[in-house]
C-alpha positions as CSV (number, residue, x, y, z in Angstrom):
1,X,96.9,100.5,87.4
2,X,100.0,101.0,89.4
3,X,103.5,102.4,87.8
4,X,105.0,99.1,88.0
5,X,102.4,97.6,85.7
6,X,103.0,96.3,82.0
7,X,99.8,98.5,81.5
8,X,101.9,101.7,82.9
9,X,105.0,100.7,81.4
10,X,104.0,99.8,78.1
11,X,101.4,102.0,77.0
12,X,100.4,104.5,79.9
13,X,104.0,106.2,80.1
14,X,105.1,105.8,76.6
15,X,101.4,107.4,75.8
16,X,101.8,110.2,77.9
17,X,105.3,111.2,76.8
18,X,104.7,110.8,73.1
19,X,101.5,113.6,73.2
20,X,103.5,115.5,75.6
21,X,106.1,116.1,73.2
22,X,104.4,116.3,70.0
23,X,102.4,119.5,72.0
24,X,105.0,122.4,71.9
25,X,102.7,125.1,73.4
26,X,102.3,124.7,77.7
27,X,99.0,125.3,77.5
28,X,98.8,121.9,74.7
29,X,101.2,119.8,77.2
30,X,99.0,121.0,80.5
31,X,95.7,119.5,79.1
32,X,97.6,116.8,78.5
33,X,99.2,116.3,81.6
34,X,95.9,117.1,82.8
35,X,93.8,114.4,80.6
36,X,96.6,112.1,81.7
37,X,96.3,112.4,85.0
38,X,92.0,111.8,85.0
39,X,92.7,109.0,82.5
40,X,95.0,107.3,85.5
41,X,92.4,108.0,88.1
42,X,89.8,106.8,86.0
43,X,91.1,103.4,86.0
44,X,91.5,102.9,89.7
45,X,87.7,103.3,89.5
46,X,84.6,105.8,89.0
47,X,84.1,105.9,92.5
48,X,87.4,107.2,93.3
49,X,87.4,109.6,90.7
50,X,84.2,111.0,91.3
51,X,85.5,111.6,95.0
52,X,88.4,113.4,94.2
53,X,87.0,115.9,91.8
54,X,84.3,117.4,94.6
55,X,87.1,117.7,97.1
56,X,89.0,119.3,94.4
57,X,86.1,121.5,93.4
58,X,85.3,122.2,97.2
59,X,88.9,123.3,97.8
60,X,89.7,125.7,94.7
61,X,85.7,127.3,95.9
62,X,86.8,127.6,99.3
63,X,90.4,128.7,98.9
64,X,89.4,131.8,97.1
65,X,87.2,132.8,100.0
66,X,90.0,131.9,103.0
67,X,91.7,134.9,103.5
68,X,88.5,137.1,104.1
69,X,87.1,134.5,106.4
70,X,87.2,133.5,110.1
71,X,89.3,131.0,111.7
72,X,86.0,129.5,112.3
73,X,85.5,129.3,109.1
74,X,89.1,128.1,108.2
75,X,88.7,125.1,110.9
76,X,85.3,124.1,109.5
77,X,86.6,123.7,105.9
78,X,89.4,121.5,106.7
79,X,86.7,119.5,108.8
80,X,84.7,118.8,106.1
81,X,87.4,118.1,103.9
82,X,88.8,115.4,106.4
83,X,85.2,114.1,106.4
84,X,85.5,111.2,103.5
85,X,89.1,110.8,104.3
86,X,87.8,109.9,108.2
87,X,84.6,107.8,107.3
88,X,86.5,105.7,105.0
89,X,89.2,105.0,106.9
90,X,87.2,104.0,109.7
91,X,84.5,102.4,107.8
92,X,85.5,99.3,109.1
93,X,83.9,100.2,112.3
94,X,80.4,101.3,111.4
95,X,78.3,98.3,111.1
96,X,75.2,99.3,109.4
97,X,77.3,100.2,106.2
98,X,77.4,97.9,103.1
99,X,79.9,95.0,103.4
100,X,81.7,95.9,99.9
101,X,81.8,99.7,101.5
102,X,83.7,98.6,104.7
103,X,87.2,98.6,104.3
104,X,86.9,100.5,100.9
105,X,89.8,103.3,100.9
106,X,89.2,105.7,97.5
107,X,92.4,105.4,95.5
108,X,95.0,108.3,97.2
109,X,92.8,110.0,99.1
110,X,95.1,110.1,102.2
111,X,97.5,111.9,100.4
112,X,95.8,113.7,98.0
113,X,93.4,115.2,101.4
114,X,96.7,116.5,103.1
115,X,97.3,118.0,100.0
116,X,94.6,119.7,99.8
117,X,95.0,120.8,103.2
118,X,98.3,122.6,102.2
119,X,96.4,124.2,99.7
120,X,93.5,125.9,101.8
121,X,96.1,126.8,105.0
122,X,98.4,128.3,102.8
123,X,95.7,130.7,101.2
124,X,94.7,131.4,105.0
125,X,98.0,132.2,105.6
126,X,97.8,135.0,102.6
127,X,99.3,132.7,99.5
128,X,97.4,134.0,96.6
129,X,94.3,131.6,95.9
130,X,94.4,130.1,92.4
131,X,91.7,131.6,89.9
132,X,92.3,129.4,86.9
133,X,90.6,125.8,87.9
134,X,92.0,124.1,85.4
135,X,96.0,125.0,86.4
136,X,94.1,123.7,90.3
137,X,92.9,120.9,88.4
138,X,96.4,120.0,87.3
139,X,97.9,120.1,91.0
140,X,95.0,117.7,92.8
141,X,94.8,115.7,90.0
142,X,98.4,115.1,89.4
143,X,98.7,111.5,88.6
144,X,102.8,111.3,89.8
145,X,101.9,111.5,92.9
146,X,98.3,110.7,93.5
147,X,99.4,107.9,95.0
148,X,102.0,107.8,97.6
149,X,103.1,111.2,97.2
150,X,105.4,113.2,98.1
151,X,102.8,115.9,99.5
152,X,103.3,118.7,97.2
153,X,102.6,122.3,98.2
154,X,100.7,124.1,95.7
155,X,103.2,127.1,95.6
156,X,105.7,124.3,94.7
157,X,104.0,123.7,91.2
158,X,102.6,126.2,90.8
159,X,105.3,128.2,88.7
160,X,105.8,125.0,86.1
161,X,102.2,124.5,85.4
162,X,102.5,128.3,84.6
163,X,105.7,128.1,82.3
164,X,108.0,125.4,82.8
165,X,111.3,124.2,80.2
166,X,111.7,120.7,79.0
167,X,114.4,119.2,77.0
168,X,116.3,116.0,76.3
169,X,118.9,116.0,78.9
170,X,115.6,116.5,81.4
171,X,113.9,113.6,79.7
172,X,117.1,111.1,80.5
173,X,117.2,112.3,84.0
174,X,113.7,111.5,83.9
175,X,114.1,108.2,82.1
176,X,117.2,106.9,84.5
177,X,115.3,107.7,87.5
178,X,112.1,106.0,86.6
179,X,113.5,103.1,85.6
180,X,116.0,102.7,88.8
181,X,113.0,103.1,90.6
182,X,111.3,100.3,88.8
183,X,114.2,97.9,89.2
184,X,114.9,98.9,92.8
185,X,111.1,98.2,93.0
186,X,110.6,94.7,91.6
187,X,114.3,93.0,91.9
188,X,114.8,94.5,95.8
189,X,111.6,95.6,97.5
190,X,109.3,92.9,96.2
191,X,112.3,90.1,96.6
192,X,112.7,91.3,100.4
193,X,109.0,90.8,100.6
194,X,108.8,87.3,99.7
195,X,111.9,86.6,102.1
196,X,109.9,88.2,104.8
197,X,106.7,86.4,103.9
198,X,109.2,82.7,103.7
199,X,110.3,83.3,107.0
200,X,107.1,84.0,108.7
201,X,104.0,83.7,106.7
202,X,101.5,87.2,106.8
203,X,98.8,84.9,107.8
204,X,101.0,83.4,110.8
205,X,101.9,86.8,111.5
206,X,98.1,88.2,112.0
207,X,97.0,85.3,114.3
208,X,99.8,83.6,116.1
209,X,97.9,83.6,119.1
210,X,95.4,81.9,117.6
211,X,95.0,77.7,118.1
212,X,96.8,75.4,116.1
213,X,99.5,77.7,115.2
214,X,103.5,76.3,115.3
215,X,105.1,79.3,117.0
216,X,107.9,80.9,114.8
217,X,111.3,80.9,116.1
218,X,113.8,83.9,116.9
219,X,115.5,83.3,113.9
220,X,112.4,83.9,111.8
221,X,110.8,87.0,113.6
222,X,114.3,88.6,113.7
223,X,115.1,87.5,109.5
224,X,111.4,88.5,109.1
225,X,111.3,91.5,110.5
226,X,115.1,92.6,108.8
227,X,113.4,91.8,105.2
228,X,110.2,94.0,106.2
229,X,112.0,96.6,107.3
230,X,114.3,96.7,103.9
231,X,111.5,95.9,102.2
232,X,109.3,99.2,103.1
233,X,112.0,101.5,102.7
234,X,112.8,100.1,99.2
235,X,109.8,100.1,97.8
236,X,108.1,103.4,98.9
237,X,111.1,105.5,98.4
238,X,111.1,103.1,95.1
239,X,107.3,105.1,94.4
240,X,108.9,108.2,94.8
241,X,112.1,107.9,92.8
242,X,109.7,106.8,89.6
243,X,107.3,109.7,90.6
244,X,110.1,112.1,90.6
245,X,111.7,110.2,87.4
246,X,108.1,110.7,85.6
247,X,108.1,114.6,86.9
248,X,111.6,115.6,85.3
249,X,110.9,113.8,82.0
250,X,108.1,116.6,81.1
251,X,109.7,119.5,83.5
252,X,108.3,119.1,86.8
253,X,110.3,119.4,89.9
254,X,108.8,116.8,92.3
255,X,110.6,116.8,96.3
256,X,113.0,114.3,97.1
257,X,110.9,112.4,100.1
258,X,113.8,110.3,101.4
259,X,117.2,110.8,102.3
260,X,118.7,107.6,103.3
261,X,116.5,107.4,106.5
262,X,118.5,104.0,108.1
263,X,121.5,106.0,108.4
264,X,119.7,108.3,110.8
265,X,121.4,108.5,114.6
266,X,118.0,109.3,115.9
267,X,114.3,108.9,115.5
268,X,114.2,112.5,115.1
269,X,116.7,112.4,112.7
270,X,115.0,109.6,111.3
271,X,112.2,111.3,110.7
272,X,113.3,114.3,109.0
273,X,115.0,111.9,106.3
274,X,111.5,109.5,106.6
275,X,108.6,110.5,104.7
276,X,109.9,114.0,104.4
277,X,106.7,115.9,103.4
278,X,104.8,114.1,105.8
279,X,106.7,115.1,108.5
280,X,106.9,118.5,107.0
281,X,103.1,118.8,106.9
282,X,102.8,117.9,110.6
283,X,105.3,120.2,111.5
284,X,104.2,123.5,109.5
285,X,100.8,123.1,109.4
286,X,99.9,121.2,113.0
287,X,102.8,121.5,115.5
288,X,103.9,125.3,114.8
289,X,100.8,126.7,114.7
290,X,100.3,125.5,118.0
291,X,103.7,127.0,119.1
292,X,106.4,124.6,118.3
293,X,109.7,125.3,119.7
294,X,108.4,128.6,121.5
295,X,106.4,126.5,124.4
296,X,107.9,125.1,127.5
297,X,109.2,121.9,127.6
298,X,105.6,120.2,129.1
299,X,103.3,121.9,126.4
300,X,105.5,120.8,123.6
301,X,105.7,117.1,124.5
302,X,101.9,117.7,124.5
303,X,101.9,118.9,121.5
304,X,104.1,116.3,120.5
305,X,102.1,113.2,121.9
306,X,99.2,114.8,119.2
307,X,101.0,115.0,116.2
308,X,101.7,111.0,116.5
309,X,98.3,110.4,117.6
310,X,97.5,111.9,114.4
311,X,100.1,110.4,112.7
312,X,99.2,106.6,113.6
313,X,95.6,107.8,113.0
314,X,96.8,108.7,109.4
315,X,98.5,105.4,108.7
316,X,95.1,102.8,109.6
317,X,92.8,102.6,111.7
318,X,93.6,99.5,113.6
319,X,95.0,100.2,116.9
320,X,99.0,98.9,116.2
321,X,99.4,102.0,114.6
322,X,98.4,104.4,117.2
323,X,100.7,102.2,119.6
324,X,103.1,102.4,116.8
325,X,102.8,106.6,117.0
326,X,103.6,106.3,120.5
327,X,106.3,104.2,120.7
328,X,107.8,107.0,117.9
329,X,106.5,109.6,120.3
330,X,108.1,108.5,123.7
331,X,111.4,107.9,121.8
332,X,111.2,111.3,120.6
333,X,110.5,112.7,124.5
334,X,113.1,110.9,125.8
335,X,115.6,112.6,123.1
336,X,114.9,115.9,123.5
337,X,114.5,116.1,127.8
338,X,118.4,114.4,127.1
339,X,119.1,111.2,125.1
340,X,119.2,113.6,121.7
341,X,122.5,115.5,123.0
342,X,124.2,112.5,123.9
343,X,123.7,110.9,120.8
344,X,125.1,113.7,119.0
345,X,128.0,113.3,120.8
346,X,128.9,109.7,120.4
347,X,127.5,109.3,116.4
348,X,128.6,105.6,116.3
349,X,126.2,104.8,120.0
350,X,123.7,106.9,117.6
351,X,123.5,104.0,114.6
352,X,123.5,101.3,117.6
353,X,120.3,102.8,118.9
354,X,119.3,103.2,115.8
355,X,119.6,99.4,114.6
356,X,117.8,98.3,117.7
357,X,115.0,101.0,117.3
358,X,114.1,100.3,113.1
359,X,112.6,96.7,114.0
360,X,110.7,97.5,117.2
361,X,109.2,100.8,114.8
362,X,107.9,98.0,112.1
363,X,107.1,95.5,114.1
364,X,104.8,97.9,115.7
365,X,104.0,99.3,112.5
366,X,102.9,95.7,110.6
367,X,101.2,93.6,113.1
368,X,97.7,94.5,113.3
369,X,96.9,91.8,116.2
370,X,98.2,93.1,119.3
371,X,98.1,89.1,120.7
372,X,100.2,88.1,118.0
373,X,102.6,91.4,118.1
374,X,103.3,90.6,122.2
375,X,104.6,87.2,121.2
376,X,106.2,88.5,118.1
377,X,108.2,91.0,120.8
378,X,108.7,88.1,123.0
379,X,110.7,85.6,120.4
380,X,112.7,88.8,119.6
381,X,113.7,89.9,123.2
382,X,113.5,86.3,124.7
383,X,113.9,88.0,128.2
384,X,110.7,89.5,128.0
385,X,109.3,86.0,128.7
386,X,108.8,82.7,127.1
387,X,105.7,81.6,124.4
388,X,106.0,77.8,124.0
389,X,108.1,75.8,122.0
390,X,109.4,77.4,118.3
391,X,109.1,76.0,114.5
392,X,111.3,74.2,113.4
393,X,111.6,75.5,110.0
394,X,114.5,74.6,108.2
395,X,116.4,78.2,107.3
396,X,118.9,76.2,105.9
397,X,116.5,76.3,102.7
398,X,115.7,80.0,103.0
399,X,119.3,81.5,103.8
400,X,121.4,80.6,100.9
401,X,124.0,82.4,99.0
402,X,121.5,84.2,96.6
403,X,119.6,85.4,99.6
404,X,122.4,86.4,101.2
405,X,123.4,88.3,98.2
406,X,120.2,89.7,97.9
407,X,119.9,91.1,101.9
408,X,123.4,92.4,101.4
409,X,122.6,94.5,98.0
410,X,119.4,95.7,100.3
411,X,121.2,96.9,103.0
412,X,123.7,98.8,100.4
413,X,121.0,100.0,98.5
414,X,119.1,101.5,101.7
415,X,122.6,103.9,102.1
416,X,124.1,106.4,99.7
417,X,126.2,104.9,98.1
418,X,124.8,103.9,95.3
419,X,123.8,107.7,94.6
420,X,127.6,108.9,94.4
421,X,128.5,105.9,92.2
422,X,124.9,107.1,89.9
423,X,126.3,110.6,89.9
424,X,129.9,109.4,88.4
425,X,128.7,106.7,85.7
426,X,125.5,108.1,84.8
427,X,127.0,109.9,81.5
428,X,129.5,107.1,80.7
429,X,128.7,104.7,77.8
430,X,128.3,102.1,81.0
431,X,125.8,104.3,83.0
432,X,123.7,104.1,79.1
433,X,124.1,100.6,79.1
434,X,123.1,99.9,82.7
435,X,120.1,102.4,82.2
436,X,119.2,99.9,79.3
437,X,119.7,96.9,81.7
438,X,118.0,97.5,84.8
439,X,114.5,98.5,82.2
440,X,114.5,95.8,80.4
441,X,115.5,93.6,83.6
442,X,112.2,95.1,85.1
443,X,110.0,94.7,81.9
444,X,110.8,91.0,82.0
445,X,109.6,91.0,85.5
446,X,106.5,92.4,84.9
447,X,105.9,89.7,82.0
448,X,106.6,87.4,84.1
449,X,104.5,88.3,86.6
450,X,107.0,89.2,89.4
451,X,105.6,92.1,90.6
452,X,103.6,92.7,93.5
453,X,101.5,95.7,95.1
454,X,103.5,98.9,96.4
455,X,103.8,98.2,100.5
456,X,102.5,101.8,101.0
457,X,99.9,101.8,98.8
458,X,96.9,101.0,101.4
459,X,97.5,103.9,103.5
């Protein structure tokens, strides 16, 4: 069950909200919340549920030990915590397992284990260890963002799972932001997706360097990789907006995890608007206690070079996404030993490197067959040496008007605009009416069968 399910739409959500209400007493709407949030995990499977609740158990046991124990001790428990997370990510690679266990990734689990990391580091670090399991309960089971995140601190809940306020106005934030999320998700994200999947076909894209293959031309790795990189950006911020939507409608304050990342002038600038707890949880928990800013220049490139070693390890475990981390890294080098200061002096040569950098980051980030990624790089930077003759694939058929449209309400959509005109409509009669609109747009689309998977959702 995903949130942009009829299933979720249509019963899960209005479900949830109508026993949420109709409790009056926090204690009523946190077992609710609570039974909610099992009841969601429950149908992604036993397995996955099952897994979650003896790392949760594990974690609420060994926080209230932490702050008496030894660093020894400290690095062991986050070892064994990073244990299923490691051996199902990588299950791929151990041949003697089952073949329906290879490959199998436990629903959230990469998230859900860096929360719990937060969790036990923060009690080492003297945060006061929770003693009520089910409040803990609450926070690892927290159905919002079980999936894709954001990846919430506990001291960041843990006040409204204590005593938190909920009212009308709340639940129409709630209700607008779900529901813009939805439509962003199905009419943008998913449309930019099959654009990217016209131009040049995933299965084309995994093995172009296989036989028998028509090689793509430029025009269809560049308008491929332009729809991919619209298309990830809408739909996992797309996650997070109906997360956040689905927070605020029973009085939860969820973290924005995006702020309007393509209008970045750097990668590090990119990245503290990408993925914004992510990168948050690398830097507090990974590269500061290893001496962040405080090192010289040498040791904290090192440091650097790990936390996107890690970070590619995070994402998959095929080997385009470590190369992926250290493209990121040695873009980030180069900035701060002196491209950084110079882009902050010319803001406009800033977006140019920018616009150049995005693609080469997905491209990177998508292709799994290195093979196939070294001629992708080729038809999009023709100097770096020719790979046979290209398709000829009639884009006449693809680029029309309505896809035109469609690319240019992307690209507005990925900047802030849309936000400032949100915050002056959205308690006008049209705002209402719009609100209306775009959610019974999207529950059309999910009747007919429009939707697809969330991009993110594999990691």
């Amino acid at each position: 069950m995903q949130f942009s399910e009829m299933i979720f739409v249509g019963g899960f959500l209005p479900l949830f909200l109508i026993f949420s209400f109709l409790r009056r007493d926090i204690k009523g709407k946190n077992m609710v919340f609570l039974f909610f949030s099992l009841l969601f995990l429950l149908f992604q499977g036993l397995i996955s549920l099952s897994i979650l609740a003896l790392l949760s158990y594990y974690s609420y046991f060994i926080g209230k030990r932490m702050e008496k124990e030894s660093r020894m001790f400290f690095a062991f428990s986050i070892f064994v915590l990073l244990l299923p997370l490691l051996f199902f990510k990588y299950s791929i690679y151990l041949s003697a397992l089952p073949l329906w266990l290879k490959g199998f990734m436990p629903f959230g689990i990469s998230f859900y284990t860096f929360r719990l990391i937060t969790y036990l580091a923060d009690c080492r670090k003297g945060e006061k260890a929770e003693e009520n399991f089910f409040h803990f309960a609450m926070y690892a089971f927290a159905f919002p963002v079980l999936s894709q995140g954001p990846i919430l601190r506990y001291k960041e809940m843990r006040e409204e799972i204590e005593d938190r306020e909920w009212d009308f106005d709340k639940l129409s934030r709630g209700l607008y932001r779900f529901s813009f999320g939805l439509w962003k998700k199905l009419l943008l994200a998913d449309s930019m997706g099959k654009l990217s999947n016209s131009f040049l076909p995933l299965e084309l894209a995994k093995g172009l360097s296989g036989s028998g293959h028509t090689l793509p031309s430029f025009m269809a790795v560049f308008l491929s990789s332009l729809s991919f990189m619209l298309q990830i950006y809408l739909d996992f911020s797309a996650y997070t907006d109906m997360a956040i939507g689905i927070g605020e409608m029973v009085g939860f304050t969820i973290p924005e995890n995006f702020h309007y990342p393509y209008e970045a002038k750097s990668v590090r600038d990119f990245w503290r608007r990408w993925h914004i707890s992510l990168s948050l949880f690398f830097r507090d928990y990974i590269y500061i206690p290893l001496g962040g800013n405080r090192l010289s220049f040498p040791r904290r490139v090192l440091n650097l070079f790990l936390i996107w070693i890690l970070t590619g390890m995070w994402h998959g475990a095929s080997f385009n996404f470590i190369l992926w981390g250290l493209f990121l890294f040695a873009c980030m080098a180069i900035e701060r030993a002196f491209l950084g200061d110079i882009l902050r002096g010319f803001p406009v040569l800033g977006h140019i490197y920018m616009i150049i950098l995005i693609p080469i980051n997905w491209v990177f980030f998508s292709i799994t067959d290195l093979p196939s990624m070294g001629i992708f790089f080729k038809k999009l930077f023709p100097f770096l040496g020719k790979v046979g003759s290209a398709s000829g694939k009639d884009f006449a058929s693809y680029v029309t008007p309505y896809w035109i449209l469609l690319l240019l309400l992307c690209v507005l959509f990925s900047t802030k605009i849309p936000f400032i005109v949100y915050k002056k409509i959205k308690d006008t009669l049209f705002g209402h009416i719009f609100l209306i609109f775009i959610f019974l747009f999207s529950v059309y689309s999910i009747y007919m069968g429009l939707n697809d998977t969330f991009a993110y959702g594999g990691f």
